[in-house]
C-alpha positions in Angstrom: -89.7 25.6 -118.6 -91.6 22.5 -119.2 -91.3 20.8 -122.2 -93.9 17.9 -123.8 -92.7 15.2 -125.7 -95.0 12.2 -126.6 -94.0 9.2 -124.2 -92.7 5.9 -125.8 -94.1 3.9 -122.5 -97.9 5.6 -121.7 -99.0 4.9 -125.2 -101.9 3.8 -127.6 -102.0 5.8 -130.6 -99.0 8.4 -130.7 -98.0 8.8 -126.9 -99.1 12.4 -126.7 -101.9 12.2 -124.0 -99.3 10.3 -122.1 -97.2 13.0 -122.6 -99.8 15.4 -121.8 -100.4 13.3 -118.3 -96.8 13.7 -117.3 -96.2 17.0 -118.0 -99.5 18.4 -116.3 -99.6 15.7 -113.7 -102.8 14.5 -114.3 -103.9 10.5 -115.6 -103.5 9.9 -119.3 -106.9 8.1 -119.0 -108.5 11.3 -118.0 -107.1 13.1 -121.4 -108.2 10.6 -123.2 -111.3 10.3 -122.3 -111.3 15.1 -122.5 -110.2 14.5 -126.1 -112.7 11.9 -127.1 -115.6 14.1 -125.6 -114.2 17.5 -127.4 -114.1 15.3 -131.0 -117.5 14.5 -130.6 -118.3 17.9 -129.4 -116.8 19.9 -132.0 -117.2 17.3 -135.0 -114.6 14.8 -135.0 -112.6 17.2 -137.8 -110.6 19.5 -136.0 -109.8 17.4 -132.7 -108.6 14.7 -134.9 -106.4 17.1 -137.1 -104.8 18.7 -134.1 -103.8 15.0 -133.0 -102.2 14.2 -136.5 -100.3 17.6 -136.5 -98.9 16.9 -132.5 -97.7 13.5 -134.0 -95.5 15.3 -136.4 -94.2 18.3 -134.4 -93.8 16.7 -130.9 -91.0 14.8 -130.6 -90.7 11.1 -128.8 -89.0 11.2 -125.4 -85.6 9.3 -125.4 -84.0 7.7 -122.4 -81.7 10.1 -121.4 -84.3 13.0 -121.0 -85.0 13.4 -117.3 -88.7 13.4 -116.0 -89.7 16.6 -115.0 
């Protein structure tokens, strides 16, 4: 099983689209830009609050965790 964890080098905020990008294989750029149209979408509220909580409960990836 797959596990996310918020990447220390594909970061701009918290690391956790760039941990999204590696574990679904898919450009950080492109989840991004999915989670800045879904906060404007759905009021900038509950996007934004989901973020904040992922920062907390995700953990950072260390250098001896292999890439998956």
């Amino acid at each position: 099983m797959k596990k996310i964890y918020r990447s220390k080098s594909d970061q701009k905020i918290a690391g956790i689209c760039g941990g999204l990008g590696e574990l679904l294989g898919l450009d950080p750029t492109l989840i991004r830009l999915a989670l800045i149209f879904g906060t404007i979408v759905t009021g900038f509220f509950p996007l934004v609050l989901t973020y904040i909580v992922g920062w907390f409960i995700i953990p950072e990836k260390t250098d001896n965790q292999p890439t998956v």
